[in-house]
gemmi code that builds the backbone of each chain (N, CA, C; Angstrom):
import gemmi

chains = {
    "A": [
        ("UNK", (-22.008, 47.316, 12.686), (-22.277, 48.421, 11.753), (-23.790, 48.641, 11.657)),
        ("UNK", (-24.166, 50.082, 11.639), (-25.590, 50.268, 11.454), (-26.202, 49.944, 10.094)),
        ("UNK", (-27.305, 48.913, 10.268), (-28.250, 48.934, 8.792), (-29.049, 50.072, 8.464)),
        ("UNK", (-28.923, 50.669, 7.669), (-30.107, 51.802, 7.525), (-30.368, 51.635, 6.250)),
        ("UNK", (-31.741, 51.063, 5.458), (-31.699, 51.276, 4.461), (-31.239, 52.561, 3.351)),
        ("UNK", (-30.775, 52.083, 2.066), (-30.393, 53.014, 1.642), (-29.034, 54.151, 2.137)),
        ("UNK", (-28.626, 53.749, 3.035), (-27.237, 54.804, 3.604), (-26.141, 53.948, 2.677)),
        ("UNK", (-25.056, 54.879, 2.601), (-24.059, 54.369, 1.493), (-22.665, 54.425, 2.209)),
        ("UNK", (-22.162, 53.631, 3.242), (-20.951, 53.853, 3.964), (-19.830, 54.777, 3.272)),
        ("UNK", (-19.346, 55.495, 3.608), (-18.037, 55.939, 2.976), (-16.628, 55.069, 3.257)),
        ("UNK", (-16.407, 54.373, 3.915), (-15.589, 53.613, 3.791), (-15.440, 51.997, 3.443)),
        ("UNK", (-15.348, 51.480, 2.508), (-14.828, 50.269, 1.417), (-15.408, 49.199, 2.252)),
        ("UNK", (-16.393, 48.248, 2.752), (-16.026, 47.085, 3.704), (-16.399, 46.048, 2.795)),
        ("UNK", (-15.946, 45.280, 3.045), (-16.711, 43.594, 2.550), (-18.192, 43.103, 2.508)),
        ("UNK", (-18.518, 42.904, 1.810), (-20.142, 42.431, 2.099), (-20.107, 40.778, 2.125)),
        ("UNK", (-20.412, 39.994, 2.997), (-20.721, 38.423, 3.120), (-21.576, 38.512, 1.920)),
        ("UNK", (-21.110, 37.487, 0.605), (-22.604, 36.789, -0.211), (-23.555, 36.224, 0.133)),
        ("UNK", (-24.142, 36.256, -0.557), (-25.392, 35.705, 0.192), (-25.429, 34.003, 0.232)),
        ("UNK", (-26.244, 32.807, 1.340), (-26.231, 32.506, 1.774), (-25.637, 31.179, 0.255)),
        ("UNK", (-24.952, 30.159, 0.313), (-25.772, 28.957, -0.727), (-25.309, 27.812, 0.215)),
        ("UNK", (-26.767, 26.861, -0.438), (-26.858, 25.367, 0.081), (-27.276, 24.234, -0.675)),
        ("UNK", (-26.452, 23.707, -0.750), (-26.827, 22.145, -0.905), (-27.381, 21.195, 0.374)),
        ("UNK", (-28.364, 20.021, 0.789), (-28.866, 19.270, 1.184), (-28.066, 18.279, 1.497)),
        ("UNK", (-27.317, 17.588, 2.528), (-27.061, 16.268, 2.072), (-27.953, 15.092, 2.521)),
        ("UNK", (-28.016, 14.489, 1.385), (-29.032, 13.183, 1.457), (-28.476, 11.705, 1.840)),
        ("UNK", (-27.260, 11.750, 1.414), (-27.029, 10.857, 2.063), (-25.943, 10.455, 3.317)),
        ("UNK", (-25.878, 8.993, 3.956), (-24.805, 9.261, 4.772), (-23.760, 8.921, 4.261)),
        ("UNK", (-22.253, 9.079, 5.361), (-21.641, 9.097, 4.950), (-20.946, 7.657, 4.086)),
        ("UNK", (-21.316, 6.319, 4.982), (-21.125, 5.816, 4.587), (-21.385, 4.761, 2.762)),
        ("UNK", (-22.038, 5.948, 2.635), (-22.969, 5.728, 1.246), (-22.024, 6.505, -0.085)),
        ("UNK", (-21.423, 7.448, 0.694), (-20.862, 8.955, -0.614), (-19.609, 8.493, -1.049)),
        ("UNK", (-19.272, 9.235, -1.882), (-18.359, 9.222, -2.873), (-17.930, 10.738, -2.668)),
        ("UNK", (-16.569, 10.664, -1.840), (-16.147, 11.890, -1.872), (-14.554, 12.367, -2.870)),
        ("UNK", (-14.494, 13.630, -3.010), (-13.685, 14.154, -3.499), (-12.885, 15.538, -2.468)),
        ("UNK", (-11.576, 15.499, -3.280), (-10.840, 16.174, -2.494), (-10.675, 17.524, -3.649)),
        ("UNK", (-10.986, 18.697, -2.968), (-10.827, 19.674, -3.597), (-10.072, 20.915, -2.570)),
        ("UNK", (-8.819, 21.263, -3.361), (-7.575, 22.097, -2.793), (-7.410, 23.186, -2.963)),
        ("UNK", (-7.387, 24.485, -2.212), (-7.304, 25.910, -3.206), (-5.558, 26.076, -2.561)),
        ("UNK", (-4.416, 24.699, -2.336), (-3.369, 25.272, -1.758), (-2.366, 25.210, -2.496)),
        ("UNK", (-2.927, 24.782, -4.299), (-1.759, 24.924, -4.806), (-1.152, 23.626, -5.161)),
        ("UNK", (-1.698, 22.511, -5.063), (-1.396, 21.164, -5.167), (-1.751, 20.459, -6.243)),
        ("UNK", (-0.462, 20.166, -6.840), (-0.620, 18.944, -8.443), (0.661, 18.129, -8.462)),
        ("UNK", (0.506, 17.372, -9.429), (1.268, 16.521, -9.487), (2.470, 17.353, -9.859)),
        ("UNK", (4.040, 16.663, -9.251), (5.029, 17.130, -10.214), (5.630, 16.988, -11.533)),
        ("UNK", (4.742, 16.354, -12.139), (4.778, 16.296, -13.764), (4.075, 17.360, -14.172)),
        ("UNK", (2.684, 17.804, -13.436), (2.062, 19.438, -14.247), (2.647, 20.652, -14.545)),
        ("UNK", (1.964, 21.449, -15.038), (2.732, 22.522, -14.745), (2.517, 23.194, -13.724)),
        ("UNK", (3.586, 24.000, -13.154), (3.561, 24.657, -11.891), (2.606, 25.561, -12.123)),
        ("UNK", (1.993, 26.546, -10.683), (1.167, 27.694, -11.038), (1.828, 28.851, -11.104)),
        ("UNK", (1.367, 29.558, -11.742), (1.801, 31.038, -11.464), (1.561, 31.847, -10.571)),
        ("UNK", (3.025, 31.982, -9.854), (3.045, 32.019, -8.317), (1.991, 33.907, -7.944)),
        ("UNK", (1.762, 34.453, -9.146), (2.050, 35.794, -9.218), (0.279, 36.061, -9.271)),
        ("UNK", (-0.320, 34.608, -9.709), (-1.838, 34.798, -9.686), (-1.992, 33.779, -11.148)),
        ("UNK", (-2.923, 32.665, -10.609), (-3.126, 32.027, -11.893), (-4.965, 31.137, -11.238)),
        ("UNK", (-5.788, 31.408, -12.676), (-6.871, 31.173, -12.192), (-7.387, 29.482, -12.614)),
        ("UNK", (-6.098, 29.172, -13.039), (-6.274, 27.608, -13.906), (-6.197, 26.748, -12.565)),
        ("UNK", (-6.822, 25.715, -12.980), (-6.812, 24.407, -12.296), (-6.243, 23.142, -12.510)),
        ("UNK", (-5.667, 22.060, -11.552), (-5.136, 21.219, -12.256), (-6.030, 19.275, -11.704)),
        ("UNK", (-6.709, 18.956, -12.469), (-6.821, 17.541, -12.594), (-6.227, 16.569, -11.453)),
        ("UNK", (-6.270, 16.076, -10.141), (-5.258, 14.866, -9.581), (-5.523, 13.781, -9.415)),
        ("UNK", (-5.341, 12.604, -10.304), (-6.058, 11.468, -10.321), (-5.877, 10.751, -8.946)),
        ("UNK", (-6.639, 10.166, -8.491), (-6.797, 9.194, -6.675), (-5.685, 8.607, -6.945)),
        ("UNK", (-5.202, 8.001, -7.906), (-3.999, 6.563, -7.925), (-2.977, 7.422, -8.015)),
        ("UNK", (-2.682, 8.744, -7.440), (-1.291, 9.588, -7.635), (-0.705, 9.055, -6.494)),
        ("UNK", (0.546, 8.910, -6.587), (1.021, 9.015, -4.747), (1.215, 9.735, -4.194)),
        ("UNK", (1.206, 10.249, -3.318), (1.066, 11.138, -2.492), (2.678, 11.866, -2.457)),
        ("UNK", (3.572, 11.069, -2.730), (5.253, 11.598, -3.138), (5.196, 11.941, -4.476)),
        ("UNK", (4.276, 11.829, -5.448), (4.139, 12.263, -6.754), (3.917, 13.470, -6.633)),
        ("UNK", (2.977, 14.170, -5.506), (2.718, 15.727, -5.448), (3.418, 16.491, -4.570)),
        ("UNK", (3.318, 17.950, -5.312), (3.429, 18.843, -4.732), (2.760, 20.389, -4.657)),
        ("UNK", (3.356, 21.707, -4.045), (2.740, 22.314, -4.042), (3.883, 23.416, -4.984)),
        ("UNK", (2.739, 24.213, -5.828), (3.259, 26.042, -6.481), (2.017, 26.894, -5.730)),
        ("UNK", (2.495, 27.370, -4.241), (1.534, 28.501, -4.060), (2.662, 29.919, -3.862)),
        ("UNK", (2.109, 30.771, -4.081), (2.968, 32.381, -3.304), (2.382, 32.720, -2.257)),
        ("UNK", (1.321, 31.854, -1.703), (0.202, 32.915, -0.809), (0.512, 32.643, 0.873)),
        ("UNK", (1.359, 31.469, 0.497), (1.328, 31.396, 2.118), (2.706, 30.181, 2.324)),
        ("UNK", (3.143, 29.917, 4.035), (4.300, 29.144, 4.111), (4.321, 28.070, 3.983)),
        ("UNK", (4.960, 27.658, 2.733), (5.201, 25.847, 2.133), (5.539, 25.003, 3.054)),
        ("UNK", (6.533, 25.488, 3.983), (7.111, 24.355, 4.729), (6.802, 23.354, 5.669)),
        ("UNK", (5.413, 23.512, 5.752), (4.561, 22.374, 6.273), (4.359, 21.604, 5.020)),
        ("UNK", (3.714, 22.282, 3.892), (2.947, 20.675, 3.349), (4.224, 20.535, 2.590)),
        ("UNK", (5.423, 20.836, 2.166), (6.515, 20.223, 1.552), (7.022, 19.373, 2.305)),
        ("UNK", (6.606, 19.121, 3.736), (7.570, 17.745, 4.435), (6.420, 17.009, 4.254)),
        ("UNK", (4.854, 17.006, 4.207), (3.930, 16.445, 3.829), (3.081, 16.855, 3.499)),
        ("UNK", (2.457, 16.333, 2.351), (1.342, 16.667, 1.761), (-0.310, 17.126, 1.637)),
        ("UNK", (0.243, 15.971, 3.047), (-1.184, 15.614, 3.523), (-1.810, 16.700, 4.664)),
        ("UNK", (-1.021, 17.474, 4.872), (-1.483, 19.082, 5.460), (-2.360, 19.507, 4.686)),
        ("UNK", (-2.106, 19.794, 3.812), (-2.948, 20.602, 2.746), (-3.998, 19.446, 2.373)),
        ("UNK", (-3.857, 18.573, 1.744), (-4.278, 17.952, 0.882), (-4.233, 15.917, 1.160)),
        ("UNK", (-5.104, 15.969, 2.338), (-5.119, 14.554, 3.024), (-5.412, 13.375, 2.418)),
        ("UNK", (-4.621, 13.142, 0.895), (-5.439, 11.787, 0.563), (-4.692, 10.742, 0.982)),
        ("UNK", (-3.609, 10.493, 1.880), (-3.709, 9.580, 2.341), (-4.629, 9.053, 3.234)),
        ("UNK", (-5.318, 10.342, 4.450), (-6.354, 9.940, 5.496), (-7.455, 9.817, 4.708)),
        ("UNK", (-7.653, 10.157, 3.736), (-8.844, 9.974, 3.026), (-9.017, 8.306, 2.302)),
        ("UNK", (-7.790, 7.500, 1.881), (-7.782, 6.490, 1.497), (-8.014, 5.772, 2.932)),
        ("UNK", (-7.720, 5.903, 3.906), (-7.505, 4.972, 5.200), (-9.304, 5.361, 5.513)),
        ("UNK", (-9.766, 6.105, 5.523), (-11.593, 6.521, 5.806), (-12.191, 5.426, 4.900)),
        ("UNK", (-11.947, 5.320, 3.321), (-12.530, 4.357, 2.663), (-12.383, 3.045, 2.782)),
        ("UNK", (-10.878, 2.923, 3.267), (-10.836, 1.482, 3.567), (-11.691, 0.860, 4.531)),
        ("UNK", (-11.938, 1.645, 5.995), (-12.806, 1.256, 7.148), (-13.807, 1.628, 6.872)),
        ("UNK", (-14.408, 1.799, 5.471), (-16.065, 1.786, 5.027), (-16.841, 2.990, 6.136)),
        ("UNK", (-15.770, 3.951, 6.459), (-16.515, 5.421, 6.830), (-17.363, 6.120, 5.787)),
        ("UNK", (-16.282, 6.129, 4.438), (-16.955, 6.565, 2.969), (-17.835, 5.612, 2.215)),
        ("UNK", (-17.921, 5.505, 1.501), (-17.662, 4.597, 0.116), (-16.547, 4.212, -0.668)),
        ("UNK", (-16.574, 5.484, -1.095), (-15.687, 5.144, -2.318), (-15.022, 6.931, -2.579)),
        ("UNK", (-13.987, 7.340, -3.257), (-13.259, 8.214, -3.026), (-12.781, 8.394, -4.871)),
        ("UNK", (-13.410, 9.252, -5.004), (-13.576, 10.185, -6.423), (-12.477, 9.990, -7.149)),
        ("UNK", (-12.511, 9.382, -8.806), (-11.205, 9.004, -9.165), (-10.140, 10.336, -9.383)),
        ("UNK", (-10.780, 11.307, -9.673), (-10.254, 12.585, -9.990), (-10.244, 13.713, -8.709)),
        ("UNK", (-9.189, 14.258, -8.319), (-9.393, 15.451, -7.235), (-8.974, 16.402, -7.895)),
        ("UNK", (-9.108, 17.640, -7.714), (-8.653, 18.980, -7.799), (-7.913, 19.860, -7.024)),
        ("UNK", (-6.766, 20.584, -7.273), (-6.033, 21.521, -7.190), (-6.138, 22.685, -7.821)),
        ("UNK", (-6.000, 24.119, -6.970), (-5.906, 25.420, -7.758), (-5.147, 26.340, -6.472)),
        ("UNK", (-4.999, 27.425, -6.706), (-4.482, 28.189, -6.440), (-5.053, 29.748, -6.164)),
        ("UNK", (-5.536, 29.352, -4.672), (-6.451, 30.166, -4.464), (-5.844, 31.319, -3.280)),
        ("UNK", (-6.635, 32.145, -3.123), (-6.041, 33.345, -2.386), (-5.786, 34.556, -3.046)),
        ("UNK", (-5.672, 34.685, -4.267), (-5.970, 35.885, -5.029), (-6.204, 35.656, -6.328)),
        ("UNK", (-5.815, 36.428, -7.230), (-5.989, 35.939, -8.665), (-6.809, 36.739, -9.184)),
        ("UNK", (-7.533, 36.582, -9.785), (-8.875, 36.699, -11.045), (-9.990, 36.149, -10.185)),
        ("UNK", (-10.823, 37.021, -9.697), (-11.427, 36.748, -8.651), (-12.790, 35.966, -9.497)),
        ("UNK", (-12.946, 37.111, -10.787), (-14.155, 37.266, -11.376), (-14.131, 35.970, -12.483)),
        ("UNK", (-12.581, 35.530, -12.533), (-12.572, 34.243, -13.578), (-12.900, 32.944, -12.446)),
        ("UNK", (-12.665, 33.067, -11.571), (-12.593, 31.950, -10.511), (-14.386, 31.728, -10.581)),
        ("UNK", (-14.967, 33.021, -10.539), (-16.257, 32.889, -9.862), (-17.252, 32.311, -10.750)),
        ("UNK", (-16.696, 33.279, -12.015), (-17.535, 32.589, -13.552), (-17.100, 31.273, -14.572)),
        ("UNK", (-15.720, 31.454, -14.237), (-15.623, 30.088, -15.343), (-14.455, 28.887, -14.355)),
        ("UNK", (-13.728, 29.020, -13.744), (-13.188, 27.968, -12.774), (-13.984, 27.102, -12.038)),
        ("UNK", (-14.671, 27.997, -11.099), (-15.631, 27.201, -10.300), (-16.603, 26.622, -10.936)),
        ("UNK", (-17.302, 27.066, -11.856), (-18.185, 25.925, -12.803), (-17.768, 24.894, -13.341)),
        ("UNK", (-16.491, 24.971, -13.722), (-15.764, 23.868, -14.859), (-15.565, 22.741, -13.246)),
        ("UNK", (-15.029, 23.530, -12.186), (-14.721, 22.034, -11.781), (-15.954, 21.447, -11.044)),
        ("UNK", (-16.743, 22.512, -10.912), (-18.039, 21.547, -10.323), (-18.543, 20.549, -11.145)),
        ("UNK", (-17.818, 20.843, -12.730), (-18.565, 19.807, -13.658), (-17.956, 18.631, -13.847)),
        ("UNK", (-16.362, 18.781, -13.349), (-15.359, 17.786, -13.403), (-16.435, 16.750, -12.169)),
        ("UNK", (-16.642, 17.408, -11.282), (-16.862, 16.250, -9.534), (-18.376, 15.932, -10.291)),
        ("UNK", (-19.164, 16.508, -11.179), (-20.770, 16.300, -11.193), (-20.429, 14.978, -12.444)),
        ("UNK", (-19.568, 14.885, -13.193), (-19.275, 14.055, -13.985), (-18.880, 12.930, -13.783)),
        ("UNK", (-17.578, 12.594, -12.697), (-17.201, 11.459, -11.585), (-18.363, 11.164, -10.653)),
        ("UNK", (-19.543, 11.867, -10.488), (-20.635, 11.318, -9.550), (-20.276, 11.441, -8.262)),
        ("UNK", (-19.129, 13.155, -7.697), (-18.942, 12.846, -6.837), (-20.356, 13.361, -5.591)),
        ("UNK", (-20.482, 12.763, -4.268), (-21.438, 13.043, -3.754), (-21.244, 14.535, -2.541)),
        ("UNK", (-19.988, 14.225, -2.622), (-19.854, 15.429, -1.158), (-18.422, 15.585, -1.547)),
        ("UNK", (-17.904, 16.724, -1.276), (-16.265, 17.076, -1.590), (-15.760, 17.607, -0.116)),
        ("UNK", (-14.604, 17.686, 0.081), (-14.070, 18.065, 1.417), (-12.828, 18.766, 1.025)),
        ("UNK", (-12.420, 20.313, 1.693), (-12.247, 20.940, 0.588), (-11.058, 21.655, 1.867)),
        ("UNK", (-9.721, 21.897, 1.345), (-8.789, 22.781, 2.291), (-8.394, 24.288, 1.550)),
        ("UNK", (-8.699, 25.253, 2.116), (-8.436, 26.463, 1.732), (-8.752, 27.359, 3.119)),
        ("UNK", (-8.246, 28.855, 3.271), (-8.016, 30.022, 3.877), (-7.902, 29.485, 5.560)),
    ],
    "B": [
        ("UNK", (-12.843, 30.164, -1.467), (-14.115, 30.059, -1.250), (-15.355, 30.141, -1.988)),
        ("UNK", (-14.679, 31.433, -3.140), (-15.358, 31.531, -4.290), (-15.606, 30.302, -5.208)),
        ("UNK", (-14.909, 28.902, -5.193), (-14.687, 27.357, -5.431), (-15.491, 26.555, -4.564)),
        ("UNK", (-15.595, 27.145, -3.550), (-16.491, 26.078, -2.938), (-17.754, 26.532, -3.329)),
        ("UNK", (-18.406, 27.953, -3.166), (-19.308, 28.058, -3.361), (-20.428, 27.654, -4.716)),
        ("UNK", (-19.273, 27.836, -5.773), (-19.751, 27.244, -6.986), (-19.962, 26.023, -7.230)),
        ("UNK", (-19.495, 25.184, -6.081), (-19.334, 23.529, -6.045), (-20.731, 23.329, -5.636)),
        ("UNK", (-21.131, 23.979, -4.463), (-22.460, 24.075, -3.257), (-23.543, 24.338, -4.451)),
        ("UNK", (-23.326, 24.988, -4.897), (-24.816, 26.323, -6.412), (-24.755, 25.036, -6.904)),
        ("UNK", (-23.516, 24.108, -7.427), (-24.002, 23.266, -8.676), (-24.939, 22.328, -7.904)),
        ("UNK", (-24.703, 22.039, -6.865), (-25.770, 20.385, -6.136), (-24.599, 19.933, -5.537)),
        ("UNK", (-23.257, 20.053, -4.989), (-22.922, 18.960, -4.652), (-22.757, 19.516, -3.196)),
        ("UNK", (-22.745, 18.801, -1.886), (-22.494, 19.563, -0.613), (-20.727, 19.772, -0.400)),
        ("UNK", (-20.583, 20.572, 0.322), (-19.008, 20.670, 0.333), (-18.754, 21.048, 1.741)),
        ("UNK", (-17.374, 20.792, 2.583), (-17.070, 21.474, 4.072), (-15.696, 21.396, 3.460)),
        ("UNK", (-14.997, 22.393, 4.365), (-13.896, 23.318, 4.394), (-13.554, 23.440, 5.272)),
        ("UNK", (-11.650, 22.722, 5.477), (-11.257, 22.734, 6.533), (-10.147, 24.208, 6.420)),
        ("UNK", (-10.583, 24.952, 7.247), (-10.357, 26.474, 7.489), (-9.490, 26.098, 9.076)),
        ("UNK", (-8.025, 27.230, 8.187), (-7.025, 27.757, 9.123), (-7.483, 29.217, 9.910)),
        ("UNK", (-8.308, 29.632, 9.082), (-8.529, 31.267, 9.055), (-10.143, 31.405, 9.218)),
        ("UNK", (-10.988, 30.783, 10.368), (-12.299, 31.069, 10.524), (-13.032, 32.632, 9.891)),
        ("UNK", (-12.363, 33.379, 10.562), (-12.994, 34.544, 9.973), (-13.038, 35.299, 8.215)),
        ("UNK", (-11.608, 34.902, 7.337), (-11.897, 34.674, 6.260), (-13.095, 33.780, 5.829)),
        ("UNK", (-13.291, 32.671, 6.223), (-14.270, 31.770, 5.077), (-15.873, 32.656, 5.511)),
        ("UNK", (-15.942, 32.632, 6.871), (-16.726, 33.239, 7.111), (-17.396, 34.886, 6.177)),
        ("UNK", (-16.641, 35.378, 6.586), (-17.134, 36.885, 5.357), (-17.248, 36.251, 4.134)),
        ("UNK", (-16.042, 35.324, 3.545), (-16.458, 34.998, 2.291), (-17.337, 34.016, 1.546)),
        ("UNK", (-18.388, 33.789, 2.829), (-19.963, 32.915, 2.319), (-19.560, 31.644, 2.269)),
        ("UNK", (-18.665, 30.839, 3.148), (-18.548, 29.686, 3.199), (-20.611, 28.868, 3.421)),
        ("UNK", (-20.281, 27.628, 2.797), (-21.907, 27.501, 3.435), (-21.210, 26.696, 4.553)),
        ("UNK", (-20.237, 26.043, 4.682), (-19.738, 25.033, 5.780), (-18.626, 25.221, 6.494)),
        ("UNK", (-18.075, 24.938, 6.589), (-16.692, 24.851, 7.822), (-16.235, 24.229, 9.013)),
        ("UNK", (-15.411, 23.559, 9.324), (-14.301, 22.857, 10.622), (-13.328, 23.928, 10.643)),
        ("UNK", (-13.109, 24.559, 12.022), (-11.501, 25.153, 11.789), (-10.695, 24.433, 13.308)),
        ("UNK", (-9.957, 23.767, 12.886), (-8.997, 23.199, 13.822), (-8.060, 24.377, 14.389)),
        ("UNK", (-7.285, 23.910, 15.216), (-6.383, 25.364, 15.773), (-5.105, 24.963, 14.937)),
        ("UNK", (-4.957, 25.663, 14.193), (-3.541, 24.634, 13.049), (-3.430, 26.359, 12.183)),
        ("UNK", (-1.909, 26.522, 11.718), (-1.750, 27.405, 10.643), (-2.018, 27.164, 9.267)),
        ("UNK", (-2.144, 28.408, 8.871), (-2.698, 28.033, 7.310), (-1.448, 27.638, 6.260)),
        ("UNK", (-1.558, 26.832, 5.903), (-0.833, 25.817, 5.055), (-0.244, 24.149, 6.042)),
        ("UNK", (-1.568, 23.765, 7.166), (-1.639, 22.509, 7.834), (-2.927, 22.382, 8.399)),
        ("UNK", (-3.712, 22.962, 7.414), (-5.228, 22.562, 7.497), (-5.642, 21.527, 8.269)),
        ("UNK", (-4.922, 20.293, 7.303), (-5.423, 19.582, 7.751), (-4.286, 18.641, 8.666)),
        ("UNK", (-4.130, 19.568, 9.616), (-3.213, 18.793, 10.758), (-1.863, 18.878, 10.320)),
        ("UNK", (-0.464, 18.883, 11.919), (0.687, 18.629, 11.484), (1.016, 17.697, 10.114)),
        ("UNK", (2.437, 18.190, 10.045), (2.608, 17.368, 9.311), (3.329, 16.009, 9.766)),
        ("UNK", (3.148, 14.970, 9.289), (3.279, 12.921, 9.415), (2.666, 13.192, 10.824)),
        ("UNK", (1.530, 13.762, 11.022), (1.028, 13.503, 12.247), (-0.105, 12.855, 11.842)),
        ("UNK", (-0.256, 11.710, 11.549), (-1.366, 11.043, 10.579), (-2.431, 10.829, 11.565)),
        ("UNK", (-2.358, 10.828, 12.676), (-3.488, 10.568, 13.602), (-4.430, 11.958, 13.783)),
        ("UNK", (-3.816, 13.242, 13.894), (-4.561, 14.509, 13.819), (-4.813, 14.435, 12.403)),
        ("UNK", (-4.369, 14.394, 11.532), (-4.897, 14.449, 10.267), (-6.039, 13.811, 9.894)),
        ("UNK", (-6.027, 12.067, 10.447), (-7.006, 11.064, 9.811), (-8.123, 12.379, 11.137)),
        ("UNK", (-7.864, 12.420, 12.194), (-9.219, 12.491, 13.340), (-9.575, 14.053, 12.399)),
        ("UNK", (-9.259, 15.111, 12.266), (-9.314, 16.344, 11.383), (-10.389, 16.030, 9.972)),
        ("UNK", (-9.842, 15.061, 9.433), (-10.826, 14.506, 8.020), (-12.033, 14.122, 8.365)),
        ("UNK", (-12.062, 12.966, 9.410), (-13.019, 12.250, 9.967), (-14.188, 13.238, 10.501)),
        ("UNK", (-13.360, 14.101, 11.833), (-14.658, 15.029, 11.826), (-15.431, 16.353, 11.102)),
        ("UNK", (-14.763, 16.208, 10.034), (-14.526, 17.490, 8.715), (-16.191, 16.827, 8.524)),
        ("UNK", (-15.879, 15.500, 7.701), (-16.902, 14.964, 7.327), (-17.958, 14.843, 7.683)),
        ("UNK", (-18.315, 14.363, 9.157), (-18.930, 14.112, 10.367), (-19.643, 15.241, 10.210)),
        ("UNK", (-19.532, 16.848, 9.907), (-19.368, 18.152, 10.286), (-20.342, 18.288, 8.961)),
        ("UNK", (-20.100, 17.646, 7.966), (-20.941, 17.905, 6.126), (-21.980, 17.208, 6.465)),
        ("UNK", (-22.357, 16.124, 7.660), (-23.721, 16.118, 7.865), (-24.412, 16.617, 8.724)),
        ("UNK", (-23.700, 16.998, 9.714), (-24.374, 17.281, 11.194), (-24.613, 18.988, 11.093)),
        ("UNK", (-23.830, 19.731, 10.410), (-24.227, 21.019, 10.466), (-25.742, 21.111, 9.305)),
        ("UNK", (-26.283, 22.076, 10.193), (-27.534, 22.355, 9.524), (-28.104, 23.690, 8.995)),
        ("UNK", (-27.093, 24.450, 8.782), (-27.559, 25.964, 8.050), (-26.048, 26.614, 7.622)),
        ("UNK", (-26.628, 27.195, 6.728), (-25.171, 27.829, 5.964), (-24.788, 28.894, 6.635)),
        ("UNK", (-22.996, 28.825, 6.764), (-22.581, 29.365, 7.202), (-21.869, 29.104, 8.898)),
        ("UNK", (-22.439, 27.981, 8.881), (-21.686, 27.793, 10.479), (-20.845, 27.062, 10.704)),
        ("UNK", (-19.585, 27.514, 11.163), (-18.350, 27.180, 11.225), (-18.089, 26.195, 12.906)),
        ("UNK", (-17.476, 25.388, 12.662), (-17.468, 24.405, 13.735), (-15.873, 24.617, 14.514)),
        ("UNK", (-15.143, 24.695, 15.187), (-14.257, 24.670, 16.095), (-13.896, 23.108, 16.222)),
        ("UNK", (-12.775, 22.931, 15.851), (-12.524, 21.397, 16.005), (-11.005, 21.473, 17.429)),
        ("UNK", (-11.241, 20.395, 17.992), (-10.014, 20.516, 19.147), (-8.724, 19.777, 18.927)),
        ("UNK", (-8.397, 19.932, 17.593), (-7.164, 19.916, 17.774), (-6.123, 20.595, 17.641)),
        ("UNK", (-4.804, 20.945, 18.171), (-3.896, 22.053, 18.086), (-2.695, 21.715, 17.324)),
        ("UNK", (-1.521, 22.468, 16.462), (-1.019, 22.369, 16.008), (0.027, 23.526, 16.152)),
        ("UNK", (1.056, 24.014, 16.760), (1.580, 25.651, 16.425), (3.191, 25.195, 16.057)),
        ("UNK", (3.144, 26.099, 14.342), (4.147, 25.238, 13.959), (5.450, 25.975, 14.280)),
        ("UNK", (6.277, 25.215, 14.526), (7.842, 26.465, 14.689), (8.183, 26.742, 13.854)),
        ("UNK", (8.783, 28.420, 13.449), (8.955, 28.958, 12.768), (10.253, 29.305, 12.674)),
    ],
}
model = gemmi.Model(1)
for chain_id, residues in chains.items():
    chain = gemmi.Chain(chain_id)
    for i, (resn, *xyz) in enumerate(residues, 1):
        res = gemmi.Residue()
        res.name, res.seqid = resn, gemmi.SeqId(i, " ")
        for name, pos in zip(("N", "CA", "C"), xyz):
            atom = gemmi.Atom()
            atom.name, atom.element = name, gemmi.Element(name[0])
            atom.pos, atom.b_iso = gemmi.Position(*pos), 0.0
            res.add_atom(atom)
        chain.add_residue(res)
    model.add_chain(chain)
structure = gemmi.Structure()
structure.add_model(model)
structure.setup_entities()
């Protein structure tokens, strides 16, 4: 597409945001990572999401089992991570990384939400802050993250 | 993506294992791995624990070695699920 300052396309496109970065300082074998999910994944004691668009998030403590979770998404086909979990949402390979001292140590708390549409503008202003404060609170160092 | 990015703004680094390269991309990912896998097996078949653990491993590998936002890495492993 042509840049021309100031020209005003007539037809709708996407604009890329602009760039953001974090540094990482340390290696890996030093961090404390966390698992963060936009596929819809919590425990089956939570409440489910709202398949229809929901901008809430749900809490998943590390000591869950991995047969304790599941997924509420509408956005896309379950039938992979319902025979396993760990499609979406790898904390079993993530416990087997810490054990062979690839990581450190592996964030007591992970996160689940339900991403792919929704409340774009709640996600951007008050979701995504709250849980960056959940991982900045656990001390997590680096997150590894499955979505689109 | 709009989640990761707010994760990245607060200080913490983040990578994203992407089914859909060209989504994260427009939508300002600062990082990315995309394996050849459908979206909802990100991270590898499923009980295929060996693509999964190698998928995580170089996810990670990928949160140090990439060096500017926005560049998405191609990982080699395949997955095409039957439908």
């Amino acid at each position: 597409m042509a840049v021309v300052k100031g020209l005003q396309s007539e037809i709708f496109v996407p604009i890329t945001p602009p760039p953001v970065w974090t540094h990482v300082t340390k290696e890996l074998k030093d961090m404390n990572i966390a698992l963060v999910t936009a596929a819809g994944v919590h425990r089956k004691s939570d409440e489910r999401f709202n398949l229809s668009g929901d901008f809430t998030f749900r809490e998943i403590p590390d000591t869950s089992p991995s047969s304790e979770l599941m997924v509420s998404h509408g956005g896309y086909d379950n039938a992979d991570v319902n025979k396993d979990i760990n499609c979406m949402f790898p904390i079993d390979r993530l416990h087997e990384l810490a054990e062979e001292g690839f990581i450190k140590s592996i964030a007591p708390v992970h996160i689940g939400f339900m991403g792919g549409g929704g409340n774009q503008e709640k996600f951007e202003k008050e979701t995504g802050p709250k849980i960056a404060e959940v991982l900045k609170e656990e001390g997590v160092d680096a997150v590894l993250m499955t979505a689109g | 993506m709009i989640v990761q990015r707010e994760i990245e703004d607060a200080g913490i680094p983040t990578i994203i294992i992407a089914a859909l390269p060209p989504v994260v991309r427009q939508s300002g990912t600062p990082r990315a791995v995309a394996p050849l896998v459908p979206m909802g097996a990100n991270a590898g078949a499923p009980n295929d624990a060996e693509m999964q653990y190698n998928i995580c491993r170089d996810a990670l590998i990928n949160l140090v070695e990439i060096d500017s936002a926005g560049k998405i890495v191609t990982l080699p492993y395949e997955y095409i699920a039957k439908v």
